[in-house]
Every structure is written in structure tokens, then in C-alpha cells.
ZAGULO-263072 format. One record per residue (C-alpha): x, y, z. Coordinates in steps of 0.05 Angstrom, whole numbers, plus 5000, padded with zeros to 4 digits. Layout:
BEGIN
XYZ;...
This chain:
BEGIN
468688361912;472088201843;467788181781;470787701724;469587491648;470186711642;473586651568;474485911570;474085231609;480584931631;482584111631;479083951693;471684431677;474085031714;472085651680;477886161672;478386931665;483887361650;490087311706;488986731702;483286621758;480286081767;472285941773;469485251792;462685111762;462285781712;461985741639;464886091585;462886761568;458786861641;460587501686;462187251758;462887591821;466387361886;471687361932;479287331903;483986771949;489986711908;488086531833;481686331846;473986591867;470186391932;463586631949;462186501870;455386981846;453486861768;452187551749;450987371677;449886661657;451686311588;445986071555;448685361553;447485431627;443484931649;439984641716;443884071733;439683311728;441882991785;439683241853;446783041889;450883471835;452283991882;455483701943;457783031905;465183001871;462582511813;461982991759;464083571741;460283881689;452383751697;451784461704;453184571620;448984311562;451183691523;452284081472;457784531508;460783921548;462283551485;465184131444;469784151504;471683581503;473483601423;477084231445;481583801501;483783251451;484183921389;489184311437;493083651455;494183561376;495784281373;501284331416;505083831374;503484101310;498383541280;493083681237;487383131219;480183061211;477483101287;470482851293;464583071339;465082761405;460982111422;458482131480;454681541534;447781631551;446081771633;444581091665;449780791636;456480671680;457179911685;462980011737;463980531794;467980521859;463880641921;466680981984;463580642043;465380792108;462380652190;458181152221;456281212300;448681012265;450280512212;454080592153;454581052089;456680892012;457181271960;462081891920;467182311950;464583081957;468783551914;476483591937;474283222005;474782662045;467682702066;462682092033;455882431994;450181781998;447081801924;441881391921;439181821865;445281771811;443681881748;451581681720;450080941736;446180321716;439880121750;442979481774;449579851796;446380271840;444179721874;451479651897;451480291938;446179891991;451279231983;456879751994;454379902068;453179282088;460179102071;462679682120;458279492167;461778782167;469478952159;470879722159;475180062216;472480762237;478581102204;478280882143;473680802086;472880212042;473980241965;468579851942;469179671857;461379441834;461079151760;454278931729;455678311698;451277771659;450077391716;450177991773;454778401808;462178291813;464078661879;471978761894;473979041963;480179401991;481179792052;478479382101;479478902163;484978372157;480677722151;480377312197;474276622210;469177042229;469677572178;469077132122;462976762147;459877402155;462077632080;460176942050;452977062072;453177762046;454677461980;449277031989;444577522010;445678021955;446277441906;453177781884;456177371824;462877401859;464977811925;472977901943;476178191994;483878461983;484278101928;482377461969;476677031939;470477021990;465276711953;463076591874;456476471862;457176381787;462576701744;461877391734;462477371649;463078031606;460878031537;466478061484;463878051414;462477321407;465377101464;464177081540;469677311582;471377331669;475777811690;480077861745;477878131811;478078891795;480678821725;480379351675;473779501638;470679991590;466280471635;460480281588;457279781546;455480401499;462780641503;466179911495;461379841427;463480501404;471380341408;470379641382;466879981319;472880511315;478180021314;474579511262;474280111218;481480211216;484179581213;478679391153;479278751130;486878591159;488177801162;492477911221;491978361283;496678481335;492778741400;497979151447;496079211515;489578741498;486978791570;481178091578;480078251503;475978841489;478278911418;481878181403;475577741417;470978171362;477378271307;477777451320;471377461277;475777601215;482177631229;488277211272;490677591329;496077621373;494177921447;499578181486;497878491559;502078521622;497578071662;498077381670;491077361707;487977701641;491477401591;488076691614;482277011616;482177231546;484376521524;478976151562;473876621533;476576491467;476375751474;469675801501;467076051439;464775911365;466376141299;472576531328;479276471284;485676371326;488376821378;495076741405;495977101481;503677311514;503577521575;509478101566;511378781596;510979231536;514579801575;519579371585;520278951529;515479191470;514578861419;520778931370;520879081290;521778361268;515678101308;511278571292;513478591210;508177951211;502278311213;497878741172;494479251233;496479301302;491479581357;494579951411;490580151486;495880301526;494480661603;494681411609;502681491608;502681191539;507280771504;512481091478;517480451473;512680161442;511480671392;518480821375;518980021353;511980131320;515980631277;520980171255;517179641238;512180001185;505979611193;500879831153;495680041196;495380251269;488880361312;490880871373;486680821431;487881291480;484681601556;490382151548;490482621486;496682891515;500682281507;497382081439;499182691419;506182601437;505381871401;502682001341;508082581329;513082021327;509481611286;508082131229;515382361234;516581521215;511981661151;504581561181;499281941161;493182031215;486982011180;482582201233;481382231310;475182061343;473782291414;469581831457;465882011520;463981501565;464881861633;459782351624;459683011657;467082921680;473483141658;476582531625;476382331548;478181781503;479281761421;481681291374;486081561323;487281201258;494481111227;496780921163;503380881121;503281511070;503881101006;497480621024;490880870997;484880961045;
């Protein structure tokens, strides 16, 4: 039996003692005891525990691979989360104001992927246990929304209807205005029976829209997403904030830094998260690699009133970013690129010397690694803000706030 000292939680909510050794689900300064395989405990015993121990909410925490970190106060979970995106900075030398960690409340995931898969009795939906295959049902969740959890019933009936015994569907539910938005891969080839029997599911469920591989099956009524003003569709499956709470909170971030800019370009604008709200004040341009997204942003936009111009290109910005000269035209540019960055982008961002620059980011790694070019071009970074809004995980978002040295705040 080996008796430990956790001294700190790594990237992924591990606690870790000297060696290193690794401890799932211990916290920092808690004596463990257990079995030594490799660098990490099994048999786990909390000797002593931390006082920001705490008994986790949900009743499927244990055995389901959702979250991570139900087991530590809110307090603790969001220090450590300011610590991730702190250390990130760190590494590259970067020093700036970093603000407490907002966090979404419980109830509150607007979007989740369902396993569902065929049983010998019926069929099961719901999260993948921890670092297995195996499906935990949770019809108790606590991370989602009311309606969303309704998906995990809609789930299993669509694995009843086209799952294979080997194989488990991925099942992406979205609360929408009108309902649920349901997106389906994994599952049977369609053929004339199949659909019949997934066009009365959709009816049955009253699903706003159901598809299957990508393949429409049935649209009850468009499936809209609120974008400041505006009312937006996305694509099947297309890229959302987790949370209505979370969306809100980055909107707010980014109209902070960009103040009262005329003219906004919006880099990897997604359906228009952040264009469709700065078109209350300002003329945007919306780039964004998808074709699918970038009409869906403009028919939004057209859709509503009291919005001032927005402009969409459908464009690679890995690729081909956007280049010094194109981007000289504007006064703030708003940047959400995936978790590997954008570090063309950037580097042309650097050149170009626009004023202001909002930095969204789900990787403090690669923001990090961003932002040190920028302040090598003459930026100053007034401030990062981490956002949480997949609570009790690992991951974490911030916006960080850029500005040329020689413009006042």
C-alpha cells in the first residue's frame, strides 16, 4: 500500500503527488492511500480529505464519464481553472490582468451528444463511463437542460429504429426555439423503410428537425437559435456555444473590447455568435470556412431589423487568412478560431496593426502561443477572462483583449 500527498490538480482534474503519481478524483492537499500500477493509484482510500471536498450533486457522477470534477467545490473548480489558462500564459512569459472565472449554472447545457446503443431488452442512451466504451443511462443529469434531457428517451428510440448491435449511435440534441434539433451518425445505411420509421419518430417527439448522416429526414419547423437581434438555423450539427449563459457571457466580453468600433471583422464567425449582436452598432465582415453557415448567418441577418450591414466570405482562414491590406479597413477584429488556433492568421493580424483584437479561445495553450506573437508585433493584452461553460469538466474558454501600445484604454 502506498500512502501519497496530492500537491496539485493536473489539466485533465487528476490530483498529483510527488513522482509524479497520478490520483483520479483526489484533491489538493488530501493524503491518499492505494495500490501503485505504474504512475498512478488503484484501490484509491482518502485518508485525509481537503475541505473543499465535497459530495458530488448528481447521483450518476461516479460511474458516468461526463464530468470530471463534481467531487470539488465551485470554489476550487474555478480557481483551477484560472490556474489552467494562468500556467498557459506563464509558459510564454505574459503577464496581464486575469479575472475570476465565470462559470454556467447546472441545468444549463443546451447541446450534448448522446451515446445510444441496442440492448438484448431494448435500448440504452446516455454518457460514456470514464475511459470506457460502456453507455451510463442518466436520466438524472444535472449538466443539462430540462428540455435536453428529454433527448436521452428520443435517443433510444432512434437506436431502437437504425442501430447495429456493434455499434453505438452518436446522437447531437440541441434545444432550440421551436424544439429539439436531433443530428444522427453511426447508424444503418437508409434505406425506404428506415426513413418512414424515422419520419414518424420526428413526428412523435415533435423534434424541430431530425437527420440522419447528415441526410435530412424530416423538419417540422426550422430549428432557429437566438443571435442578438436576430434569429438564426444552423446546419445539421453545426457549432454552438454549450450555453445560452456562456454564449451571453462571450458576446458581453467581446462588445467590451471592441467598444464602439464602426467596423468589425469577425474571423472564424461560425452562424454568427458575435457578428449578429456587434451588427447592432457596427458593419461587419464574417468570415468562416463553411458555406452551409455562412448562408445561415446571412439569412438570419436579412431576417432581421435594425441590424447595420454584414458582409459574409465563405474562406479557409488556415489556408488563406485574411491578409494586411484587407484587414487595414477595420477598426477591431474578433477572432474564435478551433482549439489548434490560428496562427496564420495571427501572424497577418500582426502586420496589419488593427487597433483592437477580441481573442476567443477553448485552448489557453494556443492563445498563449498567439498572443505572444501579437505582443512581440506591439500589442498590449489588457486582460483575460476565463469562461466556464462545461461545468465540472476539464475544458475552458477566455477572451483576451488586445490593443496597439500607443492607443489609450
Amino acid at each position: 500500500m502506498t500512502t501519497v500527498t496530492i500537491e496539485r490538480l493536473g489539466q485533465q482534474g487528476d490530483g498529483i503527488a510527488p513522482g509524479p503519481v497520478f490520483v483520479p478524483l483526489a484533491l489538493p492537499g488530501e493524503v491518499v492511500s492505494g495500490t501503485q500500477a505504474g504512475s498512478g493509484l488503484t484501490d484509491i482510500r482518502i485518508v485525509t480529505p481537503s475541505p473543499d471536498r465535497v459530495s458530488p450533486p448528481c447521483p450518476h457522477f461516479r460511474s458516468c464519464g461526463g464530468c470530471q470534477m463534481q467531487h470539488a467545490s465551485d470554489a476550487l473548480v474555478a480557481d483551477w481553472k484560472r490556474d489552467i489558462v494562468a500556467a498557459a500564459l506563464k509558459s510564454y512569459g505574459l503577464e496581464t490582468d486575469l479575472r475570476s472565472t465565470v462559470t454556467s449554472p447546472d441545468h444549463s447545457r443546451r447541446r450534448a451528444t448522446f451515446a445510444a446503443r441496442r440492448t438484448k431488452k431494448g435500448a440504452m442512451a446516455g454518457f460514456h463511463a470514464r475511459k470506457s466504451d460502456a453507455i451510463i443511462a442518466v436520466p438524472e443529469c444535472i449538466l443539462v437542460t430540462p428540455a435536453l434531457r428529454v433527448g436521452l428517451k428520443v435517443s433510444e428510440d432512434l437506436a431502437l429504429a437504425g442501430a447495429s448491435r456493434k455499434t453505438a449511435l452518436a446522437v447531437t440534441v440541441t434545444e432550440s426555439l421551436e424544439g429539439l434539433d436531433v443530428a444522427v451518425t453511426g447508424g444503418k445505411p437508409l434505406d425506404g423503410h428506415l426513413r418512414i420509421v424515422l419520419a414518424a419518430l420526428c413526428e412523435q417527439h415533435r423534434l424541430a428537425r431530425l437527420t440522419w448522416e447528415d441526410e435530412l429526414i424530416g423538419m417540422r419547423v426550422p430549428p432557429a437559435q437566438p443571435m442578438g437581434k436576430a434569429r438564426v438555423v444552423p446546419p445539421p450539427g453545426a457549432f454552438l456555444q454549450a450555453t445560452e449563459h456562456g454564449q451571453q457571457t462571450l458576446t458581453d466580453l467581446v462588445a467590451e473590447t471592441v467598444g464602439n468600433a464602426k467596423s468589425v471583422a469577425d474571423l472564424f464567425a461560425g452562424c454568427g455568435t458575435f457578428a449578429l449582436p456587434l451588427a447592432q452598432t457596427a458593419e461587419v465582415l464574417a468570415v468562416e470556412g463553411s458555406a452551409d453557415m455562412m448562408a445561415s448567418l446571412d439569412a438570419g441577418w436579412r431576417q432581421a431589423q435594425g441590424l447595420k450591414r454584414i458582409v459574409t466570405e465563405t474562406r479557409d482562414l488556415f489556408r488563406r487568412p485574411l491578409l494586411p491590406d484587407e484587414l487595414a479597413r477595420y477598426d477591431a477584429v474578433v477572432i474564435d478560431p478551433p482549439r489548434a488556433g490560428a496562427a496564420a492568421q495571427i501572424a497577418e493580424l500582426a502586420i496589419a496593426q488593427v487597433p483592437v483584437i477580441a481573442h476567443v479561445s477553448c485552448n489557453p495553450q494556443t492563445f498563449a502561443r498567439d498572443a505572444e506573437t501579437l505582443i512581440k508585433a506591439g500589442y498590449v493584452l489588457d486582460w483575460v477572462q476565463p469562461v466556464d461553460q462545461f461545468r465540472w469538466s476539464a475544458h475552458v474558454e477566455l477572451v483576451g483583449a488586445f490593443r496597439l501600445a500607443h492607443i489609450a484604454r
